[in-house]
N, C-alpha and C positions, 0 to 999 in steps of 0.2 A: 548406518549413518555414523559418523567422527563424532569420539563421545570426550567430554574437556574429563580429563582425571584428577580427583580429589589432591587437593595441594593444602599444604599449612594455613591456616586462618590468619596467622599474621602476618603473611606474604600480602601487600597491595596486589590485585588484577590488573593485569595489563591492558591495553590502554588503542584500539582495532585507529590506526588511520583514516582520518575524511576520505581518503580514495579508494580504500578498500569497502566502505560502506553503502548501502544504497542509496540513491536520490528519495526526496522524500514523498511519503503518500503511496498510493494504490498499487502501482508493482513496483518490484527490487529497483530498476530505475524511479521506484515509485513507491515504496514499503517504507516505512516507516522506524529507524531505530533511532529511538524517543533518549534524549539527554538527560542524565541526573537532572532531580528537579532541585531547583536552588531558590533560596527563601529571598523576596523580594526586601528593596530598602523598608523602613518602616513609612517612610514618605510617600513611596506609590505603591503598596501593597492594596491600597481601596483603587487605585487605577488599575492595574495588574488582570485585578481579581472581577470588577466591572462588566457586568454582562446588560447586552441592551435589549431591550423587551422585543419578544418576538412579533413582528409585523403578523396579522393574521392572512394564512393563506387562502387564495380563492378556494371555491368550491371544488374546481375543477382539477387542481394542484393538489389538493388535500387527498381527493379519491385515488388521484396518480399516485401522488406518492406513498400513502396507507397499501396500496395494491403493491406496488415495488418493494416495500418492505417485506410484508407477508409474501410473496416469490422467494426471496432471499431466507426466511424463517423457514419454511417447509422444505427447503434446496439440502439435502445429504451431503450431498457432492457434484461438483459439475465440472466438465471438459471444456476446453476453448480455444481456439487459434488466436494471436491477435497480431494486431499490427502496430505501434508504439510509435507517434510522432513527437519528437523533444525540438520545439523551435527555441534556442535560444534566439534572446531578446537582444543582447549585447553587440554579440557575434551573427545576428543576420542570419543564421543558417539555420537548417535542420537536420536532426542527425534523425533515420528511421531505422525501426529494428521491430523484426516480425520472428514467430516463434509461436509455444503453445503454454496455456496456464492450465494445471489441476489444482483442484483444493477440494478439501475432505473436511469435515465437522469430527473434534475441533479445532478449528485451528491447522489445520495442517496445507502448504499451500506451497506447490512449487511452480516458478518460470523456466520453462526452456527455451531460450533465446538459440536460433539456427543462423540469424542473418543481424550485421553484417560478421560476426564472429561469433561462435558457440560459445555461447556462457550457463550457469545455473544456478539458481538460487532458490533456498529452499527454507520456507517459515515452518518450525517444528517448537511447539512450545513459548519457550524463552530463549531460543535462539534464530540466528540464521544463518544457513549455509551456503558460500556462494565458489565457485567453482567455475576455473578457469581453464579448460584443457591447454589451450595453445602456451600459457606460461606454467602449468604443471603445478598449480595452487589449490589450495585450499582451505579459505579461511572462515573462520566458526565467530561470529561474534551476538552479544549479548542482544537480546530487544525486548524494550518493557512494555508490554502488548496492553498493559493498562492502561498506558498513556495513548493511544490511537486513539485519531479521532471516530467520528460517527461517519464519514465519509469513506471511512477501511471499514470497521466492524459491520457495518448493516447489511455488507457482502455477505460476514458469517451468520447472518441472521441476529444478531446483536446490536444495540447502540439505534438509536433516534435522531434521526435524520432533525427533525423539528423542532429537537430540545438545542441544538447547538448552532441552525443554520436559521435565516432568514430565507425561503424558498418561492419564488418569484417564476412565471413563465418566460420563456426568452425568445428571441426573434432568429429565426433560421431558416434561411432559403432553400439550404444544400442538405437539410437534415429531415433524416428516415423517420425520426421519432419525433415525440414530444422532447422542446428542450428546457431544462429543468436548471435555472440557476442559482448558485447557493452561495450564498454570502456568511460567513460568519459572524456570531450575534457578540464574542467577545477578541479583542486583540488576538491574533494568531499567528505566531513568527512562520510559521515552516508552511506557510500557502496563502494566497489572497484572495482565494476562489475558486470554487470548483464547480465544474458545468457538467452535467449529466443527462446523453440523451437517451430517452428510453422512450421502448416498444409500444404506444399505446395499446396493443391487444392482448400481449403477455405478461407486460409490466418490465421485462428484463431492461436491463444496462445495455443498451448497443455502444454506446461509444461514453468512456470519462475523460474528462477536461483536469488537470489542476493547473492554475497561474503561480505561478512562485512569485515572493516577494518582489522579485527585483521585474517581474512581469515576462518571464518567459513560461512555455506553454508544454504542457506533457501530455498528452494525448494521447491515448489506448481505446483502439475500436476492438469490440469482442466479434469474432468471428465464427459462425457456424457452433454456438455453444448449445451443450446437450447436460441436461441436470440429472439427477439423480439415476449414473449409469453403474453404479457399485465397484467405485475406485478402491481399491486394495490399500492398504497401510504401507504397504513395501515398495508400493511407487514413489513414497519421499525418501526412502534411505539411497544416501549418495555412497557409490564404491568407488572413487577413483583407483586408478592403475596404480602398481606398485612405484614408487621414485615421485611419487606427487609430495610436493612439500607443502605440511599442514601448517599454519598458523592461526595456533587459537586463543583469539584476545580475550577472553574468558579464563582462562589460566592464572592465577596468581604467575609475579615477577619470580623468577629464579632469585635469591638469594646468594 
């Protein structure tokens, strides 16, 4: 895997483009790299920081979801197909894109996007790697995996769905599972909601939901997923061909 090389401390780091980055939440079009956190006015720091008391959930919501968590705690590792629907809201359209996810504990989590163009992105750490064959790229940029929400982390068996979300049953005609909708219990720029249908007999994730601010829709159905099948470490390191041009925003600025 592209490793960023030790640069002088008094070099500022450079500074990964909006469009080189992922969209936000659950995969690379959906992963999460979380912005410097920056200290609010002293005016609305009590608004900012404001969390509203969590609604209690039914009975029947509580067992779902205590079950779905504990699926995700005991999960090593697991394989998946998926299929990714991005409606924007604006634009009327939907862009789809199907491919496979691995992730390995901890922390380690790659997309391989086949359709509509091969792309790659790969969580390792405090980074992520995303990889473009058709433009010959390769770019390394920073993510502060401490800021994800509970709606990423509970994937790796981390993070409480309950402490951060208001968790309500939702109405689905067309859906396989139980639909599980999640509201956030304080102000949250980077989503409005996130809908998760899951397996009533195994607890898994069939399909997540996230609403972005502006109300468009990102949708990943997991497909034919098999958990703890002993994924190897060396399935996240990326070797692009020789003549791929790296760009790693992680690099302190040349001087």
């Amino acid at each position: 895997m592209a490793q960023a090389a030790p640069a002088p401390k008094s070099a500022p780091a450079a500074k990964a483009p909006a469009a080189a980055l992922p969209k936000p939440l659950i995969a690379p079009d959906a992963g999460t790299v979380a912005p410097a956190a920056k200290a609010p006015d002293a005016g609305t720091a009590a608004t900012a920081s404001a969390t509203k008391p969590a609604p209690k959930m039914t009975p029947e919501v509580k067992t779902l979801v205590d079950r779905m968590q504990a699926f995700y705690e005991k999960t090593g590792d697991f394989k998946s197909g998926f299929k990714q629907d991005y409606k924007y809201k604006t634009f009327r359209r939907t862009q789809t894109s199907t491919g496979t996810v691995t992730y390995k504990k901890p922390g380690l989590m790659r997309w391989e996007y086949a359709n509509p163009s091969p792309r790659t992105f790969v969580l390792a750490g405090n980074k992520v790697y995303m990889y473009d064959p058709a433009a010959q790229t390769l770019s390394v940029a920073a993510m502060d995996t401490t800021q994800l929400s509970a709606s990423v982390t509970f994937l790796f068996g981390q993070g409480k769905l309950e402490q951060e979300f208001a968790i309500s049953k939702g109405d689905c005609k067309d859906c396989k599972g139980t639909l599980l909708v999640l509201d956030p219990l304080k102000t949250e720029p980077r989503f409005r909601q996130v809908r998760l249908e899951v397996d009533p007999t195994t607890a898994q994730v069939l399909k997540s939901t996230v609403v972005d601010p502006d109300g468009s829709e990102n949708t990943i159905a997991f497909l034919d997923l098999k958990t703890n099948v002993g994924i190897a470490s060396d399935s996240f390191k990326l070797n692009p061909p020789e003549g791929t041009r790296v760009d790693d925003f992680t690099k302190p600025k040349a001087q």
